[in-house]
N, C-alpha and C positions, 0 to 999 in steps of 0.2 A: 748727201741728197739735198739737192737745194729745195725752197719752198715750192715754187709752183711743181716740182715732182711731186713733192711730195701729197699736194692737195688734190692735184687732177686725178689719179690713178682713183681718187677716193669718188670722183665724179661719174663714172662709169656703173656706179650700182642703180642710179636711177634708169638707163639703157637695162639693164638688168628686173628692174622690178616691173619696170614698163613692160618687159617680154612676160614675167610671170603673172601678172596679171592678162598679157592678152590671153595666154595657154588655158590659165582659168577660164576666160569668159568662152572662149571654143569648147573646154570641157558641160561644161555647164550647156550648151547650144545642143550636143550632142548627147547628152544626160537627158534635155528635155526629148529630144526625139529619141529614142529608146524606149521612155516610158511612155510614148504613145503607142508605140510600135510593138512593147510588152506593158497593155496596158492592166492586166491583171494585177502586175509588180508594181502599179504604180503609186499606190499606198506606202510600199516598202521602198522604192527607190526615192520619194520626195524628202526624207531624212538626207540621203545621200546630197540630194541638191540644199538641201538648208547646211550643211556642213560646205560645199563651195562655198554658199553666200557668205558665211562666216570670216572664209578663208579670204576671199573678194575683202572686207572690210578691215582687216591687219593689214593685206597688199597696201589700202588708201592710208592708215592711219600710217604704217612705215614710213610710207613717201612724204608725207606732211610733218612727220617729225622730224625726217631728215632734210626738207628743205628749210623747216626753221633755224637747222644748226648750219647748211652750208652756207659756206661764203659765197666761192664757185661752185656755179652748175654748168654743165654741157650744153644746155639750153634754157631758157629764158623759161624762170621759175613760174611763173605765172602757166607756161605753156603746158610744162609738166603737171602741175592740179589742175590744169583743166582738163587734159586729156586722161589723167589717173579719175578726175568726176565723174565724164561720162561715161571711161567703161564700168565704174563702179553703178551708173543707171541702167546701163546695156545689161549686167547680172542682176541687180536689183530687178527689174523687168522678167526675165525670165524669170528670177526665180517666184516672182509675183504671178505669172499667169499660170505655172504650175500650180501655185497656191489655190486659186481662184477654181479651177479645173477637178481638184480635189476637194474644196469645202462646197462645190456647185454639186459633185458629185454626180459628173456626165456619167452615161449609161456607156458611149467610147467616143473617141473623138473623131470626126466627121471627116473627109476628105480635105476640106478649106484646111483646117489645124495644120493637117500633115503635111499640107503643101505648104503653110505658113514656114513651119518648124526646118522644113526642109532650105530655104530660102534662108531664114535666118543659119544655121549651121553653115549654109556658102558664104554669107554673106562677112561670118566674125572668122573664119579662113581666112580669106583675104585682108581683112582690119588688121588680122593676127600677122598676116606677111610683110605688111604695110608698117608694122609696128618695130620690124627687125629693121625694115631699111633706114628707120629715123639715123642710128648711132653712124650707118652709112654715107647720110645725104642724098639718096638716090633717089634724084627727080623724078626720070622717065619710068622707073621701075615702080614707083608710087603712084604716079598717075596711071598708067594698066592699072592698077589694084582698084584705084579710086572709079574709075572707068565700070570696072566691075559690079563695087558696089553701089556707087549709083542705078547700074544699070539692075539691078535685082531690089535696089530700092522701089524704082518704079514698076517693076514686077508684083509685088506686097502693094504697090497702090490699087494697082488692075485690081487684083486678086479682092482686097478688100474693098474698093465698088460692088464689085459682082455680088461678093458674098453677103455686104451689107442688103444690096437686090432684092437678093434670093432669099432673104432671111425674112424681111418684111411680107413675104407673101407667105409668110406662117399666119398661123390663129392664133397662137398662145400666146399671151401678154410676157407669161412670165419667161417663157422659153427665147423670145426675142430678147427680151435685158437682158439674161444670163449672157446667151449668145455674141449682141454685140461686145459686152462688156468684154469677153473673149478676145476677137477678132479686134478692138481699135488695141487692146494692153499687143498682141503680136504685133500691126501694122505698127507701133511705135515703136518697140525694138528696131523694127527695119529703117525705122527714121534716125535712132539714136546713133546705129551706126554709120552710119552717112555721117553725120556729128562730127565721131570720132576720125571718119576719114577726113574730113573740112580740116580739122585742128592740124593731123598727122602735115596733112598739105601744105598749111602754113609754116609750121615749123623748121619741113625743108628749105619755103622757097624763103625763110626768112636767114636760115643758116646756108644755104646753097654759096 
């Protein structure tokens, strides 16, 4: 086995950590909409989400140990921690506004939430798809995906206009801060992944 065999086969685990980290952040997307959905359990299920984020933060440190040891990477090391970053904000986020939702200690969460959460869960599906086709190269099937999220990004914009609206025409001081504080920690998930698609897009059109 000559050298460069021998190295490259070793370069395909970051294509690999990059997929189990996106699996993560979809789990975790869908984790939060469950405990809205069974919001009685949501006391009980937020453990379950702090063990993702756990899980989220070995995926980053893996990746970062193993760029400092490889020679060759698949792609341009810089591209890999940046995209292994912000899906580790895209879970950090979630699993923050879970947080915020339980120590605010909502009575349930409102229809805007569920449509947020709902949004977000399509949204890291596709990041998530978009993340397989890196190891691929596949432009046009990246941009669909990107296409996508964009488009449900500006969806989470609408949404949080409105909501912020409708919120202000409350009475309660304190029930408007909790509130927005809510709705911007969502509306920025929905931003981060756009992020993650920006990077994904580069990467292709930089190896295409």
């Amino acid at each position: 086995m000559g050298f460069k065999e021998w190295i490259i086969p070793q370069d395909k685990i970051f294509y690999n950590l990059l997929e189990e980290q996106a699996e993560l952040v979809v789990k975790a997307a869908e984790l939060f909409q469950t405990m809205l959905r069974e919001y009685d359990s949501f006391d009980v299920l937020i453990t379950r989400m702090k063990i993702l984020e756990h899980e989220g933060d070995e995926i980053v440190h893996n990746i970062i140990r193993r760029l400092h040891k490889s020679f060759i990477t698949p792609i341009d090391q810089e591209d890999i921690s940046k995209l292994a970053s912000l899906y580790d904000d895209v879970l950090d986020l979630i699993d923050s506004v879970a947080n915020r939702i339980f120590l605010f200690k909502l009575k349930k969460p409102n229809s805007v939430i569920l449509e947020f959460a709902d949004i977000i869960v399509q949204q890291v599906k596709e990041v998530g798809a978009a993340t397989k086709q890196i190891r691929k190269i596949h432009q046009e099937e990246i941009e669909k995906m990107f296409k996508a999220v964009h488009s449900l990004e500006n969806e989470a914009d609408d949404l949080h206009d409105y909501s912020i609206v409708e919120l202000f025409k409350e009475k309660d001081p304190k029930k408007i801060m909790i509130m927005k504080e809510i709705y911007d920690f969502l509306e920025e998930i929905t931003d981060k992944c756009e992020d993650v698609c920006l990077v994904i897009q580069d990467i292709v059109i930089k190896n295409a």
